[in-house]
C-alpha positions in Angstrom: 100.2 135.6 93.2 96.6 134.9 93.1 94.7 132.1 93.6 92.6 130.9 90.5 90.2 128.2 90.0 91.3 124.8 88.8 89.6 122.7 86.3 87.3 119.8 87.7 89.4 116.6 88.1 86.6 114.9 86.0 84.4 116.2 83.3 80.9 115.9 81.9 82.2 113.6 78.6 83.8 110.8 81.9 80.5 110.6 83.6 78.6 109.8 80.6 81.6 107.0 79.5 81.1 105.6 83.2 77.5 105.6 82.4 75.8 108.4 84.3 73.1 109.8 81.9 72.9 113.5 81.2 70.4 115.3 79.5 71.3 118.4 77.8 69.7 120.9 79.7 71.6 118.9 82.8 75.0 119.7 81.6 75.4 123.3 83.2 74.2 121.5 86.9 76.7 118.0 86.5 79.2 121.4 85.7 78.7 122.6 88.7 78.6 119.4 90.5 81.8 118.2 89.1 83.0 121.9 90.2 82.4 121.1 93.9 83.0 117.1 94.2 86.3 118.1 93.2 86.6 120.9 95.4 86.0 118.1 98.0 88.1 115.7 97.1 91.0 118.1 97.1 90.2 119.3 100.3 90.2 116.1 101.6 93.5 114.8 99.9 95.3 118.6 101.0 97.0 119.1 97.5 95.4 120.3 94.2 95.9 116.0 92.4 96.2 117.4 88.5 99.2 119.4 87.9 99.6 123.1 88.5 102.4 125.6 89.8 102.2 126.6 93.0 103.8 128.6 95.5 103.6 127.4 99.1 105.0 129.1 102.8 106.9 126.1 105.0 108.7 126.3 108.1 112.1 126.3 108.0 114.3 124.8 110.4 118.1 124.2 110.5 118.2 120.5 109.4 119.4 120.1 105.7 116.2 118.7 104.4 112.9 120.3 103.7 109.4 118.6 102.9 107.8 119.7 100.0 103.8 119.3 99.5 101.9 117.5 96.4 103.8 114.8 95.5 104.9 114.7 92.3 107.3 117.2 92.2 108.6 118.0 88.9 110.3 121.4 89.5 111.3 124.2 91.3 111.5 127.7 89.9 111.9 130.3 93.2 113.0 129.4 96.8 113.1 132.7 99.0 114.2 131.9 103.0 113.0 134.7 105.0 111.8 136.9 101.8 115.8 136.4 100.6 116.0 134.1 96.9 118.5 131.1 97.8 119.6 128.9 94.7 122.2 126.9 96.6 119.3 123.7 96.9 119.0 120.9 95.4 115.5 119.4 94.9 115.3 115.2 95.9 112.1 113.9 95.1 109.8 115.1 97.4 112.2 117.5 99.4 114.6 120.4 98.8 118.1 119.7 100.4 120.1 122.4 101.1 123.7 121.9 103.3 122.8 125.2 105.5 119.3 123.7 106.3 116.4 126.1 106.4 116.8 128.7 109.6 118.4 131.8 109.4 118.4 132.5 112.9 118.5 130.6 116.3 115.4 129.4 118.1 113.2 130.7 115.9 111.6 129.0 112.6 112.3 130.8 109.3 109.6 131.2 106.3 109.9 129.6 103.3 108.4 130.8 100.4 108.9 127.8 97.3 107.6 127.8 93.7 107.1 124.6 92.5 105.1 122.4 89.7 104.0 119.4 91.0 100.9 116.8 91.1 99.9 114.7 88.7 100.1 114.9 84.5 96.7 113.4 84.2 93.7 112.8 86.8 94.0 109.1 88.3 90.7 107.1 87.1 90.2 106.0 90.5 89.8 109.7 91.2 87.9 110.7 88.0 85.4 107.8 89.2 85.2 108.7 92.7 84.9 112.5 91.9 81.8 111.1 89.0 80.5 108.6 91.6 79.7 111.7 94.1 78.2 114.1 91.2 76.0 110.5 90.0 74.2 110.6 93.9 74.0 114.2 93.8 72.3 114.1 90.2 70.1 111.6 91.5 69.1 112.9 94.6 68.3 116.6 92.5 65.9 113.9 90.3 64.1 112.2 93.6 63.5 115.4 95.2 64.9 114.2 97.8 68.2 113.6 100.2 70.0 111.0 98.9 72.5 108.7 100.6 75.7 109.8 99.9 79.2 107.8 99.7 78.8 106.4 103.4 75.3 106.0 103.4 74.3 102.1 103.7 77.0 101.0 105.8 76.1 98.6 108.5 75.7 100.3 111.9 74.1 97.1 113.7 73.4 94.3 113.5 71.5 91.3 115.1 70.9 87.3 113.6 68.4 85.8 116.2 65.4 87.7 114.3 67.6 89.3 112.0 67.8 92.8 112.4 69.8 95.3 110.5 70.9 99.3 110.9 72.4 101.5 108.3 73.6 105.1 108.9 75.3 107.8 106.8 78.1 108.4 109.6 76.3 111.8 109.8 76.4 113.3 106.3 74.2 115.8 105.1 74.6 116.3 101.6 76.1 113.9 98.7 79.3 116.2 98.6 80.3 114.8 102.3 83.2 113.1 102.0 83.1 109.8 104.7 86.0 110.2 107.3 87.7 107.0 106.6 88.2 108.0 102.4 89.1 111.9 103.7 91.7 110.1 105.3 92.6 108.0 103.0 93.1 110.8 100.5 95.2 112.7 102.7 97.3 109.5 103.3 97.6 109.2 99.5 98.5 112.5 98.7 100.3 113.8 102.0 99.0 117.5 101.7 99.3 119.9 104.1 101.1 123.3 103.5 99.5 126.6 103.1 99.2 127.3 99.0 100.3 131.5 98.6 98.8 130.9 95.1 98.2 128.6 92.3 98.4 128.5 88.2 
């Protein structure tokens, strides 16, 4: 199954209701921004957030439960354990349980192939703002001509009160698209990603 490209997590009609203004001969650029801030933030979380069908490889092993990526998971269509389908599972939440467990032979990890739907019915704001946030400072740094600051530009580096003296640094972004380690981190915390995606739809 092929990969194919998912729809932003936010669109041109949210930044403009969370105030960003966009002219019209803007709107193919913010596109393209919104295109890549959420290519970021779903690289940082591991898992595509909105809701798509996937199929994903794990490793199986012989305990009875398996791990599934991209919480939510709604369903599970296909399971195949070392390119053989298997239907005797049941699927808990965020795992597949299964009372032969996941190995078909000894000392040696099986592949699992699953096809499932899962993430999220509709974008969380938090993450349309954040993903809208990142295309604002990119916008703005197009209309400066210049760098920009990005998400962790600003923060305090040092600091001194006799003759007060400050320090900001941009914990060694280059562009506005950099996500900051501590909110990569926190996305991937979030959203527990991790397994490698076959394909998507």
């Amino acid at each position: 199954m092929a990969a194919v490209a998912l729809d932003p997590l936010a669109t041109v009609a949210d930044a403009r209701e969370l105030g960003l203004t966009v002219a019209d001969d803007e709107e193919p650029m913010v596109e393209r921004y919104l295109r890549a801030a959420s290519a970021a933030v779903r690289d940082a979380a591991g898992v595509p957030i909105s809701q798509i069908t996937s199929t994903v490889e794990l490793e199986g092993r012989t305990g009875v439960w398996l791990r599934l990526p991209g919480p939510p998971i709604t369903a599970v269509s296909q399971v195949l354990l070392d390119g053989d389908e298997v239907t005797d599972y049941r699927l808990r939440t965020t795992d597949l349980w299964r009372r032969r467990g996941w190995q078909t032979t000894c000392g040696e990890p099986s592949t699992v192939q699953v096809t499932l739907t899962h993430g999220m019915p509709a974008v969380p704001e938090d993450i349309v703002m954040l993903v809208c946030r990142i295309v604002a400072a990119t916008l703005n740094a197009w209309r400066d001509g210049d760098g920009g600051e990005g998400l962790a530009a600003g923060a305090v580096t040092q600091e001194r009160i006799g003759d007060y003296s400050v320090s900001y640094g941009d914990g060694g972004l280059i562009t506005e698209m950099e996500l900051p380690d501590y909110l990569r981190q926190r996305l991937a915390e979030r959203f527990g990603g991790g397994a490698a995606v076959v394909g998507s739809r």
